[in-house]
C-alpha positions in Angstrom: 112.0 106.9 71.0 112.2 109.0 74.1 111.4 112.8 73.6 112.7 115.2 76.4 108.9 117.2 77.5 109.0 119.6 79.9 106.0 120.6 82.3 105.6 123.5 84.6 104.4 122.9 88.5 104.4 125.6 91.5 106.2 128.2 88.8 109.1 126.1 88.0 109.5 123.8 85.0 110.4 120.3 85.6 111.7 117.8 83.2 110.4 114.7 81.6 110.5 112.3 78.8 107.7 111.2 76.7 107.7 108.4 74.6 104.7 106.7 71.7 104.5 103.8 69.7 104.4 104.4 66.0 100.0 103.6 65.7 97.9 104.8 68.1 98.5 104.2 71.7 96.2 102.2 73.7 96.6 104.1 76.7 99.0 106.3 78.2 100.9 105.4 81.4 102.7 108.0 84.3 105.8 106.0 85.2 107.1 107.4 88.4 110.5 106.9 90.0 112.3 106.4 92.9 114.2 108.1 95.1 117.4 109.0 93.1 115.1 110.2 90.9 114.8 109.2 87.0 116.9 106.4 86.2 117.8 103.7 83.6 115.4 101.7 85.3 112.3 103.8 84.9 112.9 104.3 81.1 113.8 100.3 80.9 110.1 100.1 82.6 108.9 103.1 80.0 110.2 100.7 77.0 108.7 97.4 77.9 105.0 99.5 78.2 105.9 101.0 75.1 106.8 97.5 73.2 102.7 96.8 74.3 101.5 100.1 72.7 101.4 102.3 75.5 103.0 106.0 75.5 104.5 106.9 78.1 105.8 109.7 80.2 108.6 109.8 83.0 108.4 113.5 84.8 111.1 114.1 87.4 109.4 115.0 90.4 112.3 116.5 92.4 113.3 119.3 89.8 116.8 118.4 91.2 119.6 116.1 91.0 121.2 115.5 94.7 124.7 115.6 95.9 124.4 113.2 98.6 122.3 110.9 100.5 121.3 113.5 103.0 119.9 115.9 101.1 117.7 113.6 98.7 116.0 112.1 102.3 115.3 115.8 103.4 113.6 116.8 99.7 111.8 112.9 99.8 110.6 113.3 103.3 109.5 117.4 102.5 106.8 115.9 99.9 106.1 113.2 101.9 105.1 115.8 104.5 103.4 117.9 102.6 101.4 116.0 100.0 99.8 118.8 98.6 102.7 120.0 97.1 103.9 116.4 95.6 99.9 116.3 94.4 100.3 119.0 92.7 103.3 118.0 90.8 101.7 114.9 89.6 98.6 116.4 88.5 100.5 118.4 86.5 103.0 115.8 84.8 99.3 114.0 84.4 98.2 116.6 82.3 101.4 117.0 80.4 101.1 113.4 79.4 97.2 113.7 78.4 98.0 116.7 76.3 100.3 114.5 74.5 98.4 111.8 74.1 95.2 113.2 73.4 91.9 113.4 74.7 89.7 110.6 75.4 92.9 107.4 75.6 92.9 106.0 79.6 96.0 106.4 81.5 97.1 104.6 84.1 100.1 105.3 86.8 102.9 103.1 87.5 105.7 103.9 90.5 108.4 102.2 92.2 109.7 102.7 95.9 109.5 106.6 96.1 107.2 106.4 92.8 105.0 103.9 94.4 104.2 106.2 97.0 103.5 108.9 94.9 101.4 106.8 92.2 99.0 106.4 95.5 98.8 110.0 96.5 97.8 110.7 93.1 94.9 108.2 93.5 94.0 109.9 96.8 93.8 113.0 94.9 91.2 112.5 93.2 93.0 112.5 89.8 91.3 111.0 86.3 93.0 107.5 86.2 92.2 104.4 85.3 94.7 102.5 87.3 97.5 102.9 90.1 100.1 100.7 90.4 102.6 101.0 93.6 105.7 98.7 93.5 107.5 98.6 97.4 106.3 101.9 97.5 105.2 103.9 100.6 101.7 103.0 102.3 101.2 105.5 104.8 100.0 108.9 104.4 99.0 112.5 106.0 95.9 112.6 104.0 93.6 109.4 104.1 91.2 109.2 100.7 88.3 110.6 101.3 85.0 107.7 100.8 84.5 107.5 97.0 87.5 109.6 95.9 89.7 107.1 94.1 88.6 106.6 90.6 91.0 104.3 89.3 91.8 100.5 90.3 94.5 100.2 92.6 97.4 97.4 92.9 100.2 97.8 96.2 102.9 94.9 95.5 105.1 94.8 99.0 107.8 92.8 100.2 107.2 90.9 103.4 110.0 91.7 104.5 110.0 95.3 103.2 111.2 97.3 106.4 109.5 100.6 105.0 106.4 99.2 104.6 105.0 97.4 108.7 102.4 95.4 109.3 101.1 98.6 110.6 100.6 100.6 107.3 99.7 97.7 105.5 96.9 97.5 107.5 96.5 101.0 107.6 96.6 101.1 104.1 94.0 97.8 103.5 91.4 100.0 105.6 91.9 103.3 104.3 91.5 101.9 100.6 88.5 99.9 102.2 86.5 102.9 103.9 87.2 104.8 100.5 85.0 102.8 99.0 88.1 101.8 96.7 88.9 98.7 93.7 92.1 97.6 95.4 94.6 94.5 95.7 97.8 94.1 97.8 100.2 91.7 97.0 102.7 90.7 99.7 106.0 88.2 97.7 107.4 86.4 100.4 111.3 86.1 100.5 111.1 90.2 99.5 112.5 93.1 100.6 112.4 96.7 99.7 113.3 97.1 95.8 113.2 93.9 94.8 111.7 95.2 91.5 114.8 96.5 90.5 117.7 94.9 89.1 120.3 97.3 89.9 119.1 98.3 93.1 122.1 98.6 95.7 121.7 95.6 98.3 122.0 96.6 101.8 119.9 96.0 105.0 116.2 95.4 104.1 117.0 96.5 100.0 118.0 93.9 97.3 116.3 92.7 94.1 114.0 89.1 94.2 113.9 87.8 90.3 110.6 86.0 91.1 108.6 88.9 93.0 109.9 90.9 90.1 108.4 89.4 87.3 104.9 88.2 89.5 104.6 91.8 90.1 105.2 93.1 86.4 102.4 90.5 85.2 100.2 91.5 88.2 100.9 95.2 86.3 100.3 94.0 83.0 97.3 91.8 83.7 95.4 95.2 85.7 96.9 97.3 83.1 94.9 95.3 80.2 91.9 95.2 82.5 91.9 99.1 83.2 92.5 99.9 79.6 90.0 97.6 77.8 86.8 98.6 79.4 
């Protein structure tokens, strides 16, 4: 059952929804969403993690629901921007969720599109994580990892044909996680676009859902997830 957890960032509180399974979780997962903000989808994602014993939190990064297109891009491409401020958001929905779920339990960080992105600038941080999973989520960044910051294993899953995501920053991205010394993969599903993770994503140019990247992708997650979380 979902549970409505609030945490505080920059002097504002910002909202979120926590979920456990009834014995002890195995781990506790940061499920991060995408540009429209928390959806349907991220607490479908939240669900199936928490029907394989993991708790879960979904914060709302924004602290804001939008009115039109325009104005979400200008918030999205503010943090992207500036990703001290979106850092320090995450860090502390991170510690929201480990206060919930107790010391000494991994957790692990799973985003989509927007969230993608965002699970990867949390790596960059520096932050206490066992794993990082980015779902057609944004490559690039304006500050690289430093060598031997990134703790936890890293997974990119990208469209080829993912508009947002060039051949440019995925090779930007391959040698960044290289030179930082970093335990990463990158998937690229042919015959994908951007979202093709999510069912009810609204098609249009470069965006619609691809059943079988979907489900490679969510066993790639699963399969790092039970590697992360055993050791």
């Amino acid at each position: 059952m979902q549970s409505s957890i609030p945490y505080e960032a920059e002097g504002r509180s910002f909202s979120g929804s926590y979920s456990a399974p009834d014995v002890a979780a195995a781990a506790g997962i940061l499920v991060l969403h995408g540009g429209g903000g928390p959806t349907a989808h991220d607490l479908e994602v939240a669900d199936r993690l928490g029907q394989l014993g993991y708790a879960t939190y979904v914060p709302d990064l924004f602290g804001q629901s939008f009115a039109d297109r325009r104005t979400a891009m200008t918030v999205i491409g503010e943090l992207v921007t500036a990703p001290t401020v979106l850092r320090m958001r995450l860090r502390a929905a991170l510690g929201r969720l480990r206060a919930e779920l107790g010391s000494g339990r991994p957790v692990a960080v799973i985003g989509h599109c927007f969230g993608g992105l965002a699970a990867l600038e949390l790596a960059r941080s520096g932050a206490e994580v066992c794993a990082v999973v980015s779902v057609h989520g944004g490559l690039h960044t304006r500050e690289p990892a430093p060598q031997g910051q990134i703790r936890g294993r890293i997974l990119a899953c990208t469209g080829a044909g993912d508009p947002f995501c060039t051949s440019e920053h995925r090779s930007a991205f391959e040698a960044e996680m290289t030179a930082a010394g970093a335990d990463w993969q990158h998937h690229i599903y042919g015959g994908a676009v951007h979202g093709f993770s999510v069912s009810s994503v609204a098609t249009g140019p470069g965006v619609a859902y691809h059943e079988p990247s979907a489900k490679r992708s969510w066993q790639a997650t699963l399969d790092l997830l039970k590697e992360a979380t055993s050791d």
